[in-house]
C-alpha positions, 0 to 999 in steps of 0.5 A: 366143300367151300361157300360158293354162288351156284350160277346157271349159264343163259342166252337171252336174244335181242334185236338191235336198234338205232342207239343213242349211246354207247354202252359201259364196254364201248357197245351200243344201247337198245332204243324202243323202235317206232313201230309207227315207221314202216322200215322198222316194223318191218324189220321186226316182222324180220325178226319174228319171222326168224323166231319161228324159223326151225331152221336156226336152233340156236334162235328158234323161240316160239313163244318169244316170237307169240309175246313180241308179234302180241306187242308189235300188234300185226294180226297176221304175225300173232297168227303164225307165231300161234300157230308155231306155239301150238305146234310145240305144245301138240308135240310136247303133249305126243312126247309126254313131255308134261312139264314143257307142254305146261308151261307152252300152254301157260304162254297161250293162256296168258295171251288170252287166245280165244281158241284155246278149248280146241287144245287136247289138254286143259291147264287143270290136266297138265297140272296133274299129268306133271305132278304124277310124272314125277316119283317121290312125292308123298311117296316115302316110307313109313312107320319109323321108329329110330332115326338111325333107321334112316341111315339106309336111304342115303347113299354116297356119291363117288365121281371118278374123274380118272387119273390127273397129274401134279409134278409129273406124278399121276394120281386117281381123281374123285369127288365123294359127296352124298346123296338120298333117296326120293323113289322106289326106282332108284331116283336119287337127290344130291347137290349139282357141286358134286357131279358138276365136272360130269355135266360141264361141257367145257371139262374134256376129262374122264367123269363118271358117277357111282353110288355106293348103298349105305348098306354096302359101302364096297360095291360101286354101282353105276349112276346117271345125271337126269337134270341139275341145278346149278343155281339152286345147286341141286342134282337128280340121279338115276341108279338101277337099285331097288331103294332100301329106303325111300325118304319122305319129303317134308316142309321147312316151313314147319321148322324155326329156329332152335328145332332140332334137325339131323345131318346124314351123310359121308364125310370126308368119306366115313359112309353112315355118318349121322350128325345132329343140331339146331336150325340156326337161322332160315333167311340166309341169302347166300344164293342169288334165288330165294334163302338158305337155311343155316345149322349147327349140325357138323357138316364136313367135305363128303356131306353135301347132298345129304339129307337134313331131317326132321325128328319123323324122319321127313327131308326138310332141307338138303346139305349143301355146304360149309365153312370149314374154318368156322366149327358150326356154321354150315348151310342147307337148301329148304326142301320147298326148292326141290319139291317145286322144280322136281318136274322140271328135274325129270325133264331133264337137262340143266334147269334154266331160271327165268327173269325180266331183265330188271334189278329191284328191292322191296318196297315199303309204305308207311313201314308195310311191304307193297311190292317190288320195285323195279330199280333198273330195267335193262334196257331191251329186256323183257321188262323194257319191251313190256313197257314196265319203267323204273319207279314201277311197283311190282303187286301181283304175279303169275296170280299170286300177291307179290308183297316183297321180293321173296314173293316174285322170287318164288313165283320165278322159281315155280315157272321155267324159262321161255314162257309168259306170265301176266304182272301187275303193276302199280305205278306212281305209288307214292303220287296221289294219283297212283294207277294198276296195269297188267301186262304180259311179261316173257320170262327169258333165260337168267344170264350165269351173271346178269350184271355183267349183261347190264354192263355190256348193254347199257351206258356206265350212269345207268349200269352204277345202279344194280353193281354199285347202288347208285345213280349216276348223272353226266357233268356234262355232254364232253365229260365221258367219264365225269358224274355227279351221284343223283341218289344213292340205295340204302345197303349198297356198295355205294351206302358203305362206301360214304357216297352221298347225293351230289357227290363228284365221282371220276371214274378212272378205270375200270376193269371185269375180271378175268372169270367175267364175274365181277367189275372193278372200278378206280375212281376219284370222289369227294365224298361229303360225308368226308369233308369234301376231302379228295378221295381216290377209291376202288369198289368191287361189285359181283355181277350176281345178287340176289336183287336181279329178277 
């Protein structure tokens, strides 16, 4: 059980412009149109038109189609794109689907349509119908007096992936990981790292998942996946059991570093296994959403998706990974996580997380947090599209206060993807004059690796700000690989790498690596902060972090 970045697969649709450059890969550069020019409103309507279209699924959007008629302004365009909406929602609703009418139902709302009372359900109704779809919650046993007692709501999850083959020899495949319950039914939680090779579109072998019961650990009893997270790296399973025990889902929140926990879990197979520790620290970042927990509870292969418990029994985090070279050092993902997608878990399929398309930290005044402020924006994104800029101050959300990153982070996590939330905005914040608006963002799907997006789509100056931490300025209009650094972001790659502002910077080659997971970069610099000392340096960037939202 390695550390490891856990990324969601995405697809987020732009229509093409006339450009003004060239992108980092030799493509072309998104241009906001002039809806003022006939040609191009009307091929925009085009490309409305084609959202609402059935007749293409891989295109078919709806609500994204309701979000740009909204920007382009053409009154008949909103009427179809409504229309198209409501029907989704009308359909959802038939198919009890709670979860998707929701958040279609949230798309209208923050569009402001007046005729929204004519819908069959209110926002108030959706929320309950959603929070009574899913089992679980608050529904766990009671009266525990041992810890240990515990032991029975866990389970151990075994994925045969048949037989593979090394040096011509055939030898039985598995992974062994571990898992909870949250219901009565049979609903069962553990880490997507686990059962990965059995949703993987792209694996071709034999998978299938079982789960042995703590209380007899020789009968392996047949599993279903429902929904995964692969960002998030949780699972939700389904087996045909009457749970023995039913954990109760508690609160990280109430715990701080130095308490107590407990591990329960499988490790390296050995079934009832229970472990114990201190929360070490609570705000790793070791996902690109939200923080991770850290536990010196020992944690080994076979423990992850195990639940991480509090002294009443109550799940506060869940088990997710290791390193096994360093005896302690072991990590869980806070329980708040799961509580807020279990709806979007017994929806089923792979979750997909939203964002706006932009890269950003927070933003600090006079030494107090006052938003998040957008670094980059990429260009055709949903932000770009809304009219949000670089230098603007991301204050509220969804009708929540944004304060830091954190903060839009969550907001993220308790919205799906294909749907439409309103932001503030506060702009010019350190002028004399700074002024607020509110605009109506759609969240697109969160790309696996939203830099490598960045990269494709936009010029090389621009793209060095979210991959290296630094702006970049042509030394001349011949001069295609030629800069000087214009600022530089405190912590980045660039920070560490002794780049100042001014600095002559050639970039000499470049290449993303062949899991188009990362960029590597040569350049030829003379970094002030060296003496003006001529400086060939290779920097290697991920095309995911946590600062893309």
């Amino acid at each position: 059980m390695k550390l490891r970045s856990f990324l969601a697969s995405a697809f987020f649709p732009l229509l093409l412009f006339p450009v003004l450059s060239c992108a980092s890969d030799g493509g072309t550069v998104f241009v906001a149109p002039d809806y003022s020019l006939a040609e191009v409103r009307k091929g925009e309507i085009d490309a409305i038109d084609a959202l609402l279209s059935k007749e293409n699924e891989d295109s078919y959007n709806p609500v994204m189609g309701l979000w740009r008629a909204k920007l382009l302004g053409d009154e008949e365009t909103v009427g179809r794109a409504f229309a198209a909406v409501v029907s989704e929602f009308d359909s959802a609703v038939e198919k009890e689907n709670w979860y998707a009418a929701r958040s279609l139902f949230k798309a209208l709302r923050v569009e402001e349509y007046p005729s929204l009372g004519s819908l069959s359900k209110t926002e108030e109704e959706l929320d309950r119908l959603c929070a009574l779809s899913v089992p679980g919650l608050g529904g766990g046993s009671s009266g525990v007096s041992k810890v240990s007692s515990l032991i029975n709501g866990t389970v151990t999850i075994w994925v045969d992936k048949g037989i593979s083959f090394h040096n011509g020899m055939g030898y039985a495949d598995r992974v062994i990981g571990s898992g909870f319950f949250i219901s009565k039914d049979g609903y069962i939680i553990t880490n997507n790292h686990v059962i990965e090779d059995v949703v993987d579109p792209k694996n071709k072998k034999y998978s299938r998942v079982f789960i042995k019961l703590a209380e007899d650990s020789t009968t392996r009893i047949p599993a279903k996946v429902i929904g995964w997270d692969s960002i998030l790296d949780l699972a939700l399973l389904k087996a045909e059991v009457d749970a023995p025990f039913v954990f109760n889902l508690g609160s990280s929140k109430d715990l701080d570093v130095g308490d107590k926990i407990y591990a329960i879990g499988s490790p390296v197979g050995l079934e009832r296994t229970l472990t114990s520790g201190i929360v070490s620290a609570t705000d790793r970042k070791l996902f690109t959403l939200g923080s991770v927990m850290q536990i010196d509870a020992a944690v080994n292969s076979g423990n992850s998706g195990g639940p991480c418990i509090d002294e009443n029994g109550n799940v506060q985090a869940i088990v997710f990974a290791g390193m096994l070279q360093y005896e302690g050092l072991n990590f869980a993902i806070p329980v708040e996580y799961l509580k807020s997608e279990l709806p979007a878990l017994f929806a089923g399929g792979r979750i997909d997380h939203p964002w706006i398309s932009c890269f950003g930290r927070t933003k600090k005044v006079l030494g107090k947090e006052a938003g998040l402020e957008i670094l980059y924006s990429l260009p055709g994104g949903s932000a770009d599209r809304s009219g949000l800029k670089v230098g603007d101050v991301i204050v509220g959300a969804d009708g929540q206060k944004i304060r830091t990153l954190e903060d839009f982070q969550g907001i993220l996590l308790k919205n799906s993807a294909k749907t439409v939330i309103d932001i503030s905005v506060v702009r010019g914040i350190d002028s004399d004059e700074p002024s607020e608006m509110k605009v109506a963002v759609y969240l697109g799907v969160r790309p696996s690796a939203p830099g490598l997006d960045v990269y494709n789509s936009d010029l090389i100056a621009n793209a060095f700000v979210p991959l290296f931490g630094m702006k970049l300025v042509p030394l001349s209009e011949n001069a295609s690989r030629k800069f000087v650094v214009q600022s530089v972001l405190r912590g980045s790659i660039a920070d560490e790498s002794g780049f100042s502002e001014m600095d002559p910077l050639q970039i000499r080659s470049k290449k993303v690596s062949e899991d188009k997971t990362a960029l590597y970069v040569e350049v030829y610099t003379k970094n002030r902060k060296k003496g003006y000392v001529d400086v060939p340096l290779a920097m290697i960037s991920s095309f995911d972090s946590p600062y893309y939202f």
